[in-house]
C-alpha positions in Angstrom: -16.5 0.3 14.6 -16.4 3.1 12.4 -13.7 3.1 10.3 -12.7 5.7 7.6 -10.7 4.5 4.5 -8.8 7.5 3.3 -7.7 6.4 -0.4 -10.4 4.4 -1.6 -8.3 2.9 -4.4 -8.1 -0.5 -5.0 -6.6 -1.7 -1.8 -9.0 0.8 0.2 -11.6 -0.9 -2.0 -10.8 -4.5 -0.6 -10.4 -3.1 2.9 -13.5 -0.7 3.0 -16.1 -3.7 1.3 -14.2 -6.5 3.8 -15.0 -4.1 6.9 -17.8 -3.7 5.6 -18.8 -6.9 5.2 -17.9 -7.9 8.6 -20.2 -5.5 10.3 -18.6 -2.0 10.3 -19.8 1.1 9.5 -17.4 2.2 6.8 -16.5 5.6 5.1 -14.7 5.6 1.9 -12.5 8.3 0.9 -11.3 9.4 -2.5 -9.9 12.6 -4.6 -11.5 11.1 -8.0 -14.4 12.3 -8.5 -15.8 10.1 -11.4 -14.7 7.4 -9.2 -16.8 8.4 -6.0 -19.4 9.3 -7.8 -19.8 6.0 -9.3 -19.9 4.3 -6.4 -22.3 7.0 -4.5 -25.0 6.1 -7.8 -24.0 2.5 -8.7 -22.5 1.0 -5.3 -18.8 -0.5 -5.3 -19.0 -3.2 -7.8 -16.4 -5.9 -7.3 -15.1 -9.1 -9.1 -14.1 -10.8 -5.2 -12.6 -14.1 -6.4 -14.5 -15.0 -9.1 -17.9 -13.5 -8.0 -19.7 -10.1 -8.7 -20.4 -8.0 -5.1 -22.4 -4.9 -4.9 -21.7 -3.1 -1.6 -23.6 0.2 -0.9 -21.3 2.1 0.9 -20.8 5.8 2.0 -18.4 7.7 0.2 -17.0 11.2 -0.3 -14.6 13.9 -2.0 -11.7 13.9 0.2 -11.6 17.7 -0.3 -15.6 17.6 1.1 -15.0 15.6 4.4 -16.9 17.9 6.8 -16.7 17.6 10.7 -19.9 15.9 10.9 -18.0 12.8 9.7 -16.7 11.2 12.5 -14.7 7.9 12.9 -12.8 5.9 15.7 -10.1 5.0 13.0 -8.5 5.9 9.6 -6.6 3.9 7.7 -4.4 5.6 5.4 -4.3 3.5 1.3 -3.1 6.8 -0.5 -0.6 6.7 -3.2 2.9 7.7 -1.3 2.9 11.3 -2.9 -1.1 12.2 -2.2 -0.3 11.5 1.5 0.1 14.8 3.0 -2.7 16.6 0.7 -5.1 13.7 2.2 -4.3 14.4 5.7 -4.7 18.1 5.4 -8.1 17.2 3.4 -9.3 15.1 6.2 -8.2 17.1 9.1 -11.7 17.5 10.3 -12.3 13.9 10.7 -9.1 14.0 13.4 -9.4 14.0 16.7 -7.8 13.3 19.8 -8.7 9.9 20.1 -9.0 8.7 16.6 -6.5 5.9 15.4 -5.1 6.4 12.0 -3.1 2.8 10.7 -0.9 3.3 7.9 -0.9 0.7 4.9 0.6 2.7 2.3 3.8 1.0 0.0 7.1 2.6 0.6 9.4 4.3 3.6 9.7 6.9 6.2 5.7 8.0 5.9 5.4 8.4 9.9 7.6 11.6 9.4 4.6 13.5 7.5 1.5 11.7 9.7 3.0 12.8 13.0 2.8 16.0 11.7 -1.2 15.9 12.1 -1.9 13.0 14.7 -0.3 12.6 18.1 2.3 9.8 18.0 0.4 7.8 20.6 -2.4 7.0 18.1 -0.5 5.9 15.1 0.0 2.6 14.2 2.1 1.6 10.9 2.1 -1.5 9.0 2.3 -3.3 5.5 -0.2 -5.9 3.4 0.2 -8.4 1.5 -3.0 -8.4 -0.1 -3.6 -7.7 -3.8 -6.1 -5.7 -5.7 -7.0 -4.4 -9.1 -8.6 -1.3 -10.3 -10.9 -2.1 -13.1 -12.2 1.6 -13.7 -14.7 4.0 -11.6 -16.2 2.3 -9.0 -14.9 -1.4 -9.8 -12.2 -3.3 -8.3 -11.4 -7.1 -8.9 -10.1 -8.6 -5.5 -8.9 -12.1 -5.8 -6.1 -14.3 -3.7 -5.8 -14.4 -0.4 -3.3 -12.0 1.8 -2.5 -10.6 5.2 -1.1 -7.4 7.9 1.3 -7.0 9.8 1.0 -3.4 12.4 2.6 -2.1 15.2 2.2 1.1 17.1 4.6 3.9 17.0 3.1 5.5 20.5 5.1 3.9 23.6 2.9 1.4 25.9 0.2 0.9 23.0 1.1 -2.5 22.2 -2.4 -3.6 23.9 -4.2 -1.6 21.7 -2.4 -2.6 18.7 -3.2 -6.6 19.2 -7.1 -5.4 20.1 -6.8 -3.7 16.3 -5.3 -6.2 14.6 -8.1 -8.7 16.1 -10.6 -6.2 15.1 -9.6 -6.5 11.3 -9.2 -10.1 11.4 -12.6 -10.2 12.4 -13.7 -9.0 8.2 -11.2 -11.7 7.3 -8.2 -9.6 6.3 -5.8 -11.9 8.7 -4.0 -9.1 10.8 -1.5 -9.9 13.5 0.1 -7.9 16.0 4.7 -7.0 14.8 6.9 -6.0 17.6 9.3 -5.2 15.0 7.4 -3.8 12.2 10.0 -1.6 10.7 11.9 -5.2 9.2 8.0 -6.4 7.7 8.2 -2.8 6.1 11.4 -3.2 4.4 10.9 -6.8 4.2 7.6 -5.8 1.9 9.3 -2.6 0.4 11.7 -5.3 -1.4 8.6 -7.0 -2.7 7.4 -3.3 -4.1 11.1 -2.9 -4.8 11.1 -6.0 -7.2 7.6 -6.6 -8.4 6.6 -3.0 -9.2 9.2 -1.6 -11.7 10.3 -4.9 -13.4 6.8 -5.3 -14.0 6.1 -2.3 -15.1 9.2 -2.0 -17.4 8.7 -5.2 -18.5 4.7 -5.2 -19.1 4.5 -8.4 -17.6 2.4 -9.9 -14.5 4.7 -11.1 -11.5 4.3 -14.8 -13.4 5.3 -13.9 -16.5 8.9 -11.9 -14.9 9.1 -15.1 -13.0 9.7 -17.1 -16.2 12.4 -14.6 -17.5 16.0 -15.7 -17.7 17.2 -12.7 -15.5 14.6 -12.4 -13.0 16.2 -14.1 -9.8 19.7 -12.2 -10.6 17.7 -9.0 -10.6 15.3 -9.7 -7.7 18.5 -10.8 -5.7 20.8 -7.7 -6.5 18.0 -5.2 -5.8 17.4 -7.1 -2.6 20.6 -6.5 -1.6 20.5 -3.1 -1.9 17.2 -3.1 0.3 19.3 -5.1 2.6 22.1 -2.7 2.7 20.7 0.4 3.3 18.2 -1.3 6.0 21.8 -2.7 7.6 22.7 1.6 7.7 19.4 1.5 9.9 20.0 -1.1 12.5 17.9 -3.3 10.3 18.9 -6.8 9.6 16.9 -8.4 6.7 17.6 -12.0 5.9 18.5 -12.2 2.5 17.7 -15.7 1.1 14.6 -15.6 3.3 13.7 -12.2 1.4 14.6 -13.1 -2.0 12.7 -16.5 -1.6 9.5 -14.2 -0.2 9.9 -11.8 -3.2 10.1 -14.9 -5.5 6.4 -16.5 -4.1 4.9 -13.4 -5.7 5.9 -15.4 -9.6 3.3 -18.5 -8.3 0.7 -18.1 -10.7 -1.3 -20.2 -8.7 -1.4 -17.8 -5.7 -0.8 -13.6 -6.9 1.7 -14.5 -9.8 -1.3 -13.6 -12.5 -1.2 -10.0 -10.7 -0.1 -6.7 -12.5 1.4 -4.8 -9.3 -0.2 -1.4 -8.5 3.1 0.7 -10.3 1.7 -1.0 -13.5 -1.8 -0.4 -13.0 -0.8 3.0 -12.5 1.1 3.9 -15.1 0.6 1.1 -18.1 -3.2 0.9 -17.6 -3.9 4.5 -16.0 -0.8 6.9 -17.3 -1.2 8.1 -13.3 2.6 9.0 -11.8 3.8 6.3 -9.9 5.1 5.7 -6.1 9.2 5.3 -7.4 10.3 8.2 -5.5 9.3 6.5 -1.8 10.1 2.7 -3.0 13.6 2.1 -4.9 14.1 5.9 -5.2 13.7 6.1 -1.1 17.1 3.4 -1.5 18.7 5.4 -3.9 18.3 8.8 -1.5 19.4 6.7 1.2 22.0 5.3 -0.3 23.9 8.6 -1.1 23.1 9.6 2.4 24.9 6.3 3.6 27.6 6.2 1.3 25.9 3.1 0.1 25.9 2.1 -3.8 22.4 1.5 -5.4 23.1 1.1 -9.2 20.0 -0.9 -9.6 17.7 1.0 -7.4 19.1 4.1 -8.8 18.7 2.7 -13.0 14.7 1.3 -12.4 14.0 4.5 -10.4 15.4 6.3 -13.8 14.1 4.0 -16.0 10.1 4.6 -14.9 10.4 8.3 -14.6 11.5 7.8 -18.1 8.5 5.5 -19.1 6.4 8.5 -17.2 7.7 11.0 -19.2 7.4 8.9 -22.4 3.5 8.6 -21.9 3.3 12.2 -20.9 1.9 11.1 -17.6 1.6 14.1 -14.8 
């Protein structure tokens, strides 16, 4: 299959070298240059559990995708806020059949893909693998993880069990949601959670585990999730949730991992994705008549840490 990984961050990373690993032809898409052109020279060097990999693979400037590049599938690993820009970048590599599967973090991002691929070839899901960028062209993958997808377009559910058996066959463990908009908000609470206590905290998922205040924050937060998901026709199941948020402190399975908000703005000064994670519940919230004090205070609190490091 060829497969086109549009955000070749570190998550695209993991995804591109596992396809590519299990016999695809892969394309890997990126908007940072020093970061293509790294792996264009040097290969994509990765630390995968324990071990260093050196993967040629194809790889180009999202703003130089040409028509020539042609694909049977995209899948979309952008940052939240890069995901329009990308699509209109890539536009040449869409066509009437190609499938475009959606991984990013965050809410709502069908409303700006369906605006460049027809409904009946979009498919949305959420991962629960983990990744780090180590710099240009260097990623360290370690842990295990898994997807959960769904199509979007009506009587496609056929398709969407023959992709996810596709990627299970690279090892990335994908199985087929008919209800994939609860595994969204069920990870977004994860994101919700792990991403901006981390990152306010400078701490790995272990280390806000051991914290005195950690469950009373994970579990209010939560419940905001929960209660704007409830304004959707959503029904999360809080202890379930909480207790799912709460593996992530296991230092023995991801808890040593620094979530992607951190490694973008404590290691990288890069923005981060707060606006489409717990300031998507805050927006929400006010739109429901729903109160989000939490959400609303960490969404506040990392636009402050932003500004504070000058990051733009």
């Amino acid at each position: 299959m060829k497969i086109a990984i549009a955000g070749a961050g570190a998550m695209g990373s993991r995804f591109g070298l596992m396809l590519h690993q299990g016999g695809n032809e892969v394309l890997l898409i990126d908007g940072w240059a020093d970061h293509v052109q790294q792996i264009k020279e040097h290969g994509l060097k990765a630390d995968f559990n324990g071990e260093e990999v050196v993967e040629k693979l194809p790889v180009v400037l999202q703003s130089e995708v040409g028509e020539e590049d042609q694909v049977d599938l995209i899948i979309l690993f952008t940052k939240a806020m890069q995901l329009e820009k990308m699509l209109t970048d890539i536009r040449p590599l869409i066509k009437e059949e190609t499938e475009v599967l959606c991984l990013l973090n965050g809410i709502g991002h069908e409303d700006i893909i369906e605006k460049f691929v027809p409904m009946a070839n979009i498919y949305i899901g959420n991962t629960m693998w983990t990744a780090g960028l180590e710099g240009p062209g260097k990623v360290k993958l370690f842990g295990s993880g898994s997807i959960e997808l769904q199509n979007l377009g009506e009587g496609k559910e056929e398709q969407a069990k023959a992709l996810a058996e596709k990627l299970s066959e690279s090892g990335l463990h994908a199985k087929f949601s008919d209800n994939i908009h609860y595994s969204i908000y069920r990870k977004a609470c994860v994101n919700g959670t792990m991403n901006g206590l981390c990152t306010i905290l400078d701490v790995n998922m272990a280390g806000l585990g051991q914290t005195s205040t950690a469950h009373k924050m994970v579990e209010t937060i939560v419940r905001e999730f929960a209660a704007v998901a409830e304004a959707e026709n959503i029904h999360l199941d809080i202890p379930e949730v909480i207790a799912h948020c709460e593996s992530c402190f296991d230092p023995e399975t991801i808890g040593l991992h620094y979530p992607s908000m951190y490694q973008d703005l404590i290691k990288n000064h890069r923005l981060t994705e707060i606006d489409y994670i717990n300031g998507a519940v805050s927006r929400k919230g006010k739109k429901y008549g729903i109160a989000t004090p939490y959400c609303d205070f960490l969404t506040e609190l990392i636009h402050a840490k932003e500004d504070s490091l000058q990051v733009k």
